[in-house]
C-alpha positions, 0 to 999 in steps of 0.5 A, a space after each residue: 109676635 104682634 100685630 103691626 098696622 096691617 093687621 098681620 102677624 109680625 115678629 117683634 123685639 122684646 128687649 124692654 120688657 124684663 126677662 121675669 114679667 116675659 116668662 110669667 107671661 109666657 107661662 100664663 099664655 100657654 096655660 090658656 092656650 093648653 086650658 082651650 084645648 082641653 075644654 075643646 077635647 071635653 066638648 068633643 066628648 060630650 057631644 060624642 056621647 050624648 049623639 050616641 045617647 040619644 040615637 042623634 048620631 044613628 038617625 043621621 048616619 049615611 044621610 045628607 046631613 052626615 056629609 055636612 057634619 063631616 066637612 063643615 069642621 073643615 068650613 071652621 078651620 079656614 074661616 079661623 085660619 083666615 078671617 080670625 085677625 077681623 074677628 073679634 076674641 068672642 067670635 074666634 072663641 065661639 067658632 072653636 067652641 063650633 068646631 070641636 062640637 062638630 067634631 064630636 058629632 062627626 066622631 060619635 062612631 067610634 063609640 059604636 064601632 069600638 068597646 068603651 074599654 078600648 076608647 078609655 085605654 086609646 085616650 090615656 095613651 094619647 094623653 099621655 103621648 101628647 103630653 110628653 112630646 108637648 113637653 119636649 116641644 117646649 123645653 127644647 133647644 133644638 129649632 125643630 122648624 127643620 123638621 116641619 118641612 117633612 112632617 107637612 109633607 107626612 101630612 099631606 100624604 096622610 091626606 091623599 091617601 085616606 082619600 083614596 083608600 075611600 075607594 080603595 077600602 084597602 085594610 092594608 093601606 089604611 093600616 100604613 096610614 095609621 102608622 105613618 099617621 102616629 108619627 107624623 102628629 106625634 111629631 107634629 105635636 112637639 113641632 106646634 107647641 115650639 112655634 106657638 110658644 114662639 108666637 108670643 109676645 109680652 107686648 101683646 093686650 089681652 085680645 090679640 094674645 086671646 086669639 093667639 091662644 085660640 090659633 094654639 088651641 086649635 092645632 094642638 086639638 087637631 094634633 090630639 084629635 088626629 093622634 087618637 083617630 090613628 091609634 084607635 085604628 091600631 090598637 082599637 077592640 071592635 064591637 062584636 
């Protein structure tokens, strides 16, 4: 994958680059790609904890200002997905690094409303999760593209139904939810690092690879991110 004079994302033979220079490469690619997204999740934590900390996140829970911690993630997500091929690598980094604040301060309530053991325990099943579906996704030979179409489709669900279980406020649903919700970014995880493997390229300099590898990053932490929302629904322990 490449850059052609648009702009845009394009697919490109590799066939004069040695097989050894592509594979040390590809290595070197996913290191940072894995290397952005751990930092993110590190960030999220950070600012989760210390939102609860300093009471930050308590002042402003059911005020305006929560609201727009909520959907302001969102707001970093399309201008990432869409303005990151103008942008240049430090921006599209910063803008990451936003996001996954931003997360963490909108997630800080977990910690309130779950027991610090149960967040540790959560966090080391999605780990580990994470990792062996990870690892599956780049080893595989299978195309797992067929898949794709369904688990979007999963996701899309997820979706419409979280939002209508806001009114909703059905225990039952949102179990469902979570179900479905596991293995959908479950699938989703080995699903996303084939494609992001995929798009690299040798030919590729050193900034356009940096913003692949903030893309991969970026879907790998919403698959982290996602799978432990959904299984701290599950297997969570409540606060007294």
């Amino acid at each position: 994958m490449s850059f052609d004079s648009g702009n845009r994302w394009t697919s490109s033979a590799n066939t004069a680059i040695p097989q050894v220079g592509v594979d040390a490469g590809l290595r070197s690619y996913m290191l940072r790609v894995y290397n952005y997204m751990a930092i993110g999740l590190a960030l999220t934590g950070i600012v989760a904890y210390g939102a609860v900390a300093t009471g930050l996140y308590q002042a402003i829970a059911g005020t305006f200002i929560y609201w727009i911690v909520i959907f302001a993630p969102l707001g970093l997500v399309l201008l990432l997905s869409f303005r990151i091929q103008s942008m240049s690598l430090p921006a599209a980094q910063a803008s990451f690094w936003g996001y996954a604040a931003l997360v963490g301060l909108s997630l800080a309530g977990l910690l309130l409303v779950y027991t610090g053991e149960s967040v540790a325990r959560v966090f080391f099943i999605t780990a580990a999760t994470f990792l062996a579906m990870s690892l599956y996704g780049y080893t595989t030979k299978t195309d797992l593209a067929k898949f794709g179409s369904f688990l979007f489709m999963g996701l899309i669900g997820i979706v419409i139904a979280s939002v209508v279980n806001i009114f909703l406020a059905s225990s039952a649903l949102q179990f469902m939810i979570s179900v479905i919700g596991v293995i959908v970014f479950t699938g989703l995880t080995a699903w996303d690092t084939q494609n992001i493997k995929e798009m690299y390229w040798a030919g590729d300099d050193d900034v356009v690879a940096g913003k692949k590898a903030v893309m991969g990053a970026l879907r790998l932490y919403l698959d982290f991110i996602n799978l432990f929302v959904m299984l701290m629904q599950l297997m969570g322990n409540r606060r007294d």
